[in-house]
C-alpha positions as CSV (number, residue, x, y, z in Angstrom):
1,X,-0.5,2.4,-3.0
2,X,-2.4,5.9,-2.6
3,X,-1.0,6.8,0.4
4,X,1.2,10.6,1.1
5,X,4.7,9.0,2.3
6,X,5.3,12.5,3.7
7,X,2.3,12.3,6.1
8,X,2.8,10.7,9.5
9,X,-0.8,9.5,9.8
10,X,-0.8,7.7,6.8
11,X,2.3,5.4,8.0
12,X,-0.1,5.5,11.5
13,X,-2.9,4.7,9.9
14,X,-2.2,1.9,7.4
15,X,0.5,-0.3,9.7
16,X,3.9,0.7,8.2
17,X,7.0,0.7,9.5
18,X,7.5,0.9,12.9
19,X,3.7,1.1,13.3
20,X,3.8,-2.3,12.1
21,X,2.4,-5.6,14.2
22,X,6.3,-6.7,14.6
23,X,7.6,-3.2,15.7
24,X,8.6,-2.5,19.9
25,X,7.3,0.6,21.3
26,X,10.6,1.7,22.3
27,X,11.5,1.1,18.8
28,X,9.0,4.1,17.7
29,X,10.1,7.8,17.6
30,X,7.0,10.2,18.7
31,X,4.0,11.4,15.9
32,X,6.2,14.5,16.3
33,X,9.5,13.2,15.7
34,X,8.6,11.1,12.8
35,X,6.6,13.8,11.0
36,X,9.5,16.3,11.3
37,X,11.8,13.4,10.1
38,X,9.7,13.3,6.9
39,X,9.5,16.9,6.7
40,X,13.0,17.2,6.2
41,X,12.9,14.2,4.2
42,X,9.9,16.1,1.6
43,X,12.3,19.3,1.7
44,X,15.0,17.2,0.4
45,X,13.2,15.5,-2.2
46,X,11.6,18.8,-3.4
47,X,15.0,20.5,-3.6
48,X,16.3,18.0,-6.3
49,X,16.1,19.4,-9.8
50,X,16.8,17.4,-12.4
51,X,16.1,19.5,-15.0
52,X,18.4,18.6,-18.2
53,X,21.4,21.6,-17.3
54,X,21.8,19.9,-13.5
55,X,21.7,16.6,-15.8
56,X,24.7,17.9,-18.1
57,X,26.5,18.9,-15.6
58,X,26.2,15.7,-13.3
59,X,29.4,12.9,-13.8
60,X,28.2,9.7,-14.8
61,X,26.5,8.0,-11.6
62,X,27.2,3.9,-11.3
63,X,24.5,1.8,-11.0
64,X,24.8,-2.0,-9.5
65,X,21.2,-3.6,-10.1
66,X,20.2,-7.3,-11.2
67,X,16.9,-8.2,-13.0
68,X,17.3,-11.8,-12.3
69,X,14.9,-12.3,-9.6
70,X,10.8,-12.1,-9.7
71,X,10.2,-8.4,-7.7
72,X,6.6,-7.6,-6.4
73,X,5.4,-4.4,-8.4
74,X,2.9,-3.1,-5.8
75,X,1.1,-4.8,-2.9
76,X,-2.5,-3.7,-2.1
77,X,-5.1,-4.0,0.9
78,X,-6.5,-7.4,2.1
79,X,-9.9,-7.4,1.5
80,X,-12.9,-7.6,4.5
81,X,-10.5,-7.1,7.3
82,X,-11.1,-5.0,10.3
83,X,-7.6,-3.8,10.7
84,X,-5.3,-2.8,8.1
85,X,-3.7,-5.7,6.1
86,X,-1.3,-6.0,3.3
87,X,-1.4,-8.9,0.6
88,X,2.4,-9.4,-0.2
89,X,2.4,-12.2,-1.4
90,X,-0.1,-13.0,-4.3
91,X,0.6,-10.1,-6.3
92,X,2.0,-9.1,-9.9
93,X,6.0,-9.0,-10.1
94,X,8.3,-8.3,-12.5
95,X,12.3,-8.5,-12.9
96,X,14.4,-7.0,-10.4
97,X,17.0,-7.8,-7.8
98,X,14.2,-9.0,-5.0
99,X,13.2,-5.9,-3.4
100,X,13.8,-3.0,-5.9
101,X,12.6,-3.7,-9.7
102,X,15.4,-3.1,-12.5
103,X,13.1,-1.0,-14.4
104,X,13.4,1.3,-11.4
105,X,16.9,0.4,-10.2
106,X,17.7,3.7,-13.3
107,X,18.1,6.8,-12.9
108,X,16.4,9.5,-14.7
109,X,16.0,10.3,-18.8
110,X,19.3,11.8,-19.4
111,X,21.4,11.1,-16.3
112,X,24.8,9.8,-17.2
113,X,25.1,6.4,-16.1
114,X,27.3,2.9,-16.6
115,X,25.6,-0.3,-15.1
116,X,26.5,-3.0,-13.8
117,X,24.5,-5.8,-13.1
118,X,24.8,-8.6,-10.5
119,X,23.1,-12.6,-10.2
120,X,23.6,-11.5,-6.3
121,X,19.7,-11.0,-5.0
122,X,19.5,-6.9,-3.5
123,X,20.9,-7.6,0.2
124,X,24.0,-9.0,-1.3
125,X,25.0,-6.9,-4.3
126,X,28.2,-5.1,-2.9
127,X,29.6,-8.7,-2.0
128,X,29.9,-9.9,-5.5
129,X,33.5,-9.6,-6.2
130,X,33.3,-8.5,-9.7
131,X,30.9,-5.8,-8.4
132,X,34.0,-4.6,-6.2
133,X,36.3,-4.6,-9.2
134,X,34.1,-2.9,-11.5
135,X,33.3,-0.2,-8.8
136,X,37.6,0.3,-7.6
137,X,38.0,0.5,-11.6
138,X,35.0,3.6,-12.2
139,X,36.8,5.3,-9.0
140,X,40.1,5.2,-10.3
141,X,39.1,6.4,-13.6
């Protein structure tokens, strides 16, 4: 989707989120609000560096993922409406857990990682038992 995240008007604009057709008016923060909410949120993405010494330096990260399940890869805009529209369902998908797709369920080139994977769909993941042993066991360790 071409669409700037970081821009209030765009979630406005195109029906996301809270400016979505199922979404209260109570249940939406101001333009201002939200746009300083991303702000922040821009600022903290921008501040990561992942440049290969921050990577060295990192301990290994766990990752619980599962690429069991058929995951949409994008949606895109319903053709000839007036409003803005999203076709979800008839679109390209790929393996994943459901909602996030395993191929970006991993971290970065270089980031130390161990994996563990899941049949639970994404929702569920932390209540798969062996998940909770295999994460008490990387803690410990």
């Amino acid at each position: 989707i071409p669409i700037d995240f970081f821009a209030e008007s765009s979630w406005r604009d195109n029906k996301l989120g809270f400016y979505g057709n199922h979404c209260q008016e109570d249940d939406t923060p101001s333009q201002l609000e939200f746009q300083n909410i991303l702000n922040r949120a821009k600022l903290f993405r921008e501040s990561l560096d992942l440049k290969s010494t921050l990577l060295n330096k990192s301990p290994q990260a766990l990752v619980v993922n599962a690429n069991n399940r058929q995951t949409r890869k994008f949606i895109q805009h319903k053709d000839g409406m007036n409003l803005p529209s999203w076709e979800i369902d008839n679109t390209t998908k790929s393996d994943g857990d459901g909602s996030v797709l395993f191929e970006h369920s991993l971290p970065p080139e270089g980031f130390k990682y161990k994996m563990i994977q899941t049949e639970y769909e994404h929702s569920l993941m932390l209540n798969d038992k062996s998940v909770q042993n295999q994460i008490l066991n990387f803690l410990r360790n």
